[in-house]
N, C-alpha and C positions, 0 to 999 in steps of 0.2 A: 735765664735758660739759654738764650742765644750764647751769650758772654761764654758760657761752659763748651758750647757745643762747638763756637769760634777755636776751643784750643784744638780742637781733634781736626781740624782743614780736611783735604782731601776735597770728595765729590761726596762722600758720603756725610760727613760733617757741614758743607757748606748747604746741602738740601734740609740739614735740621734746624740751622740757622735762619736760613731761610724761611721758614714753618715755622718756628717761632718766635722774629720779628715779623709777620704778619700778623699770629697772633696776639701780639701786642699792639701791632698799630688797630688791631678793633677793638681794644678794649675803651669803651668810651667816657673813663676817668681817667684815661694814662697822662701823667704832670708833664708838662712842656719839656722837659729836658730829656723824660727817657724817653717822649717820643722823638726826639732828636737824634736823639741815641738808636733807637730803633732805627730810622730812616736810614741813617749812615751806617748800621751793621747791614741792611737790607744790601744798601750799595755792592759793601763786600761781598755778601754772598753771591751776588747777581754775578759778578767779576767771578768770584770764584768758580761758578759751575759755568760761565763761559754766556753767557744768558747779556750779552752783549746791549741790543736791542733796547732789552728792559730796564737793564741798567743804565741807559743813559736817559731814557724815559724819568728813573726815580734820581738822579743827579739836577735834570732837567729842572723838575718837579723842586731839591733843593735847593737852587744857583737861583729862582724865581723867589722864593719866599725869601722876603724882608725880616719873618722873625727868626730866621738862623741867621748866625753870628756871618759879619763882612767876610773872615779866612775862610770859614766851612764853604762857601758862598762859591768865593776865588776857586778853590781848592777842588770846589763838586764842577765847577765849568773848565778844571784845565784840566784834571781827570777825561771829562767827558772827551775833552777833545784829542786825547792822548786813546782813547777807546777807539773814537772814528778813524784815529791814525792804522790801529790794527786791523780794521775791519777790512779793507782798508777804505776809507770815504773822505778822502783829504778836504775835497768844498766841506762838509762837515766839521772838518775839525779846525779850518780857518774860523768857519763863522761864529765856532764857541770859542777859539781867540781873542778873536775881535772882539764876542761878548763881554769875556772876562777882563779884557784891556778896558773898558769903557767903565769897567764896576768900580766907586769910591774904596779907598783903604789899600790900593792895591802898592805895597814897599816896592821899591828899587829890581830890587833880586827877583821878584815876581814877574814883572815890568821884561829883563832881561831872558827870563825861562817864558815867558809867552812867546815873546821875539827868534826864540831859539825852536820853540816846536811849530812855529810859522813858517821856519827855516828848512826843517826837518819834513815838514809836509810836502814839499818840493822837492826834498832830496830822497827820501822814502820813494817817492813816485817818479823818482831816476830824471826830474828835469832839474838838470846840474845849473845851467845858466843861470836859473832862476833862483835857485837857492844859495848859490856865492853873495850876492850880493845880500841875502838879507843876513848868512851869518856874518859877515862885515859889520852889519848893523851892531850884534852883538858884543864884537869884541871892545865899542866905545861907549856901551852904556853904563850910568852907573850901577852901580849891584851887580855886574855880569861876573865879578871874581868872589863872589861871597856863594857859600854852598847852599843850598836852596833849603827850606827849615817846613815848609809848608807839611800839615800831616798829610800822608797815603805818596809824598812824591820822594823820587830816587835821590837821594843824599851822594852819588860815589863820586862826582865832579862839577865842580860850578859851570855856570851856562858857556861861560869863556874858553875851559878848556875842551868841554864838546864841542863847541864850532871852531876853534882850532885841529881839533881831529877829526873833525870833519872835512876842514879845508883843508887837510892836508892828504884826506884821503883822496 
């Protein structure tokens, strides 16, 4: 039912989703996978009606448990920190950085996109000084020309060429 109500989005759509990945996370025979599945439409929906907070409460909640998969893991903690960025709460979104850099499995290009919204939290929060030197960091790591693959993250440029235009800005 989430899955149906995920095509219609909006504010109206994502409150249904929401309602019914909760009801399914109480269902107390739901098989390991759709409750995974549940969890991470929950994410969305959170996102979607703006429910900030909560939603990084339920990513939190995902990036701590062992039995979701290592990427979902990465993925719910660079999320999260990309969330505090908007809020805006930058200590926030360093320290789920730092998290997510510390977590096994994490490829090259990951490695480089955590470096890059480390960077970003610096430069979002207008202290320039501070952020040149880490997107520097970026432009020599390996993976920072490779487009980022991870699910729920922005595909339009690898981490190389944001801190290029960044540093240029």
């Amino acid at each position: 039912i989430a899955r149906v109500f995920s095509n219609y989005g909006g504010e109206w759509g994502w409150g249904k989703v929401k309602a019914a990945c909760i009801g399914a996370l109480d269902l107390p025979d739901l098989a390991g996978e759709y409750r995974l599945a549940a969890r991470k439409s929950l994410v969305n929906a959170l996102m979607g009606l703006k429910e900030h907070p909560d939603a990084r409460r339920a990513m939190a909640d995902l990036a701590a448990d062992d039995n979701v998969p290592a990427a979902d893991r990465v993925a719910m903690r660079i999320l999260s920190a990309k969330t505090a960025l908007l809020l805006p709460d930058f200590e926030a979104a360093r320290s789920d950085l730092a998290a997510a850099g510390a977590m096994e499995g994490l490829a090259d290009g990951d490695r480089a996109d955590l470096q890059l919204q480390a960077a970003l939290s610096y430069y979002t929060a207008g202290d320039y000084e501070r952020a040149k030197p880490e997107l520097l960091k970026v432009l020599d790591m390996p993976g920072a020309g490779a487009r980022r693959t991870t699910p729920g993250r922005d595909n339009a440029c690898t981490p190389a060429q944001e801190a290029r235009l960044r540093l240029h800005l």
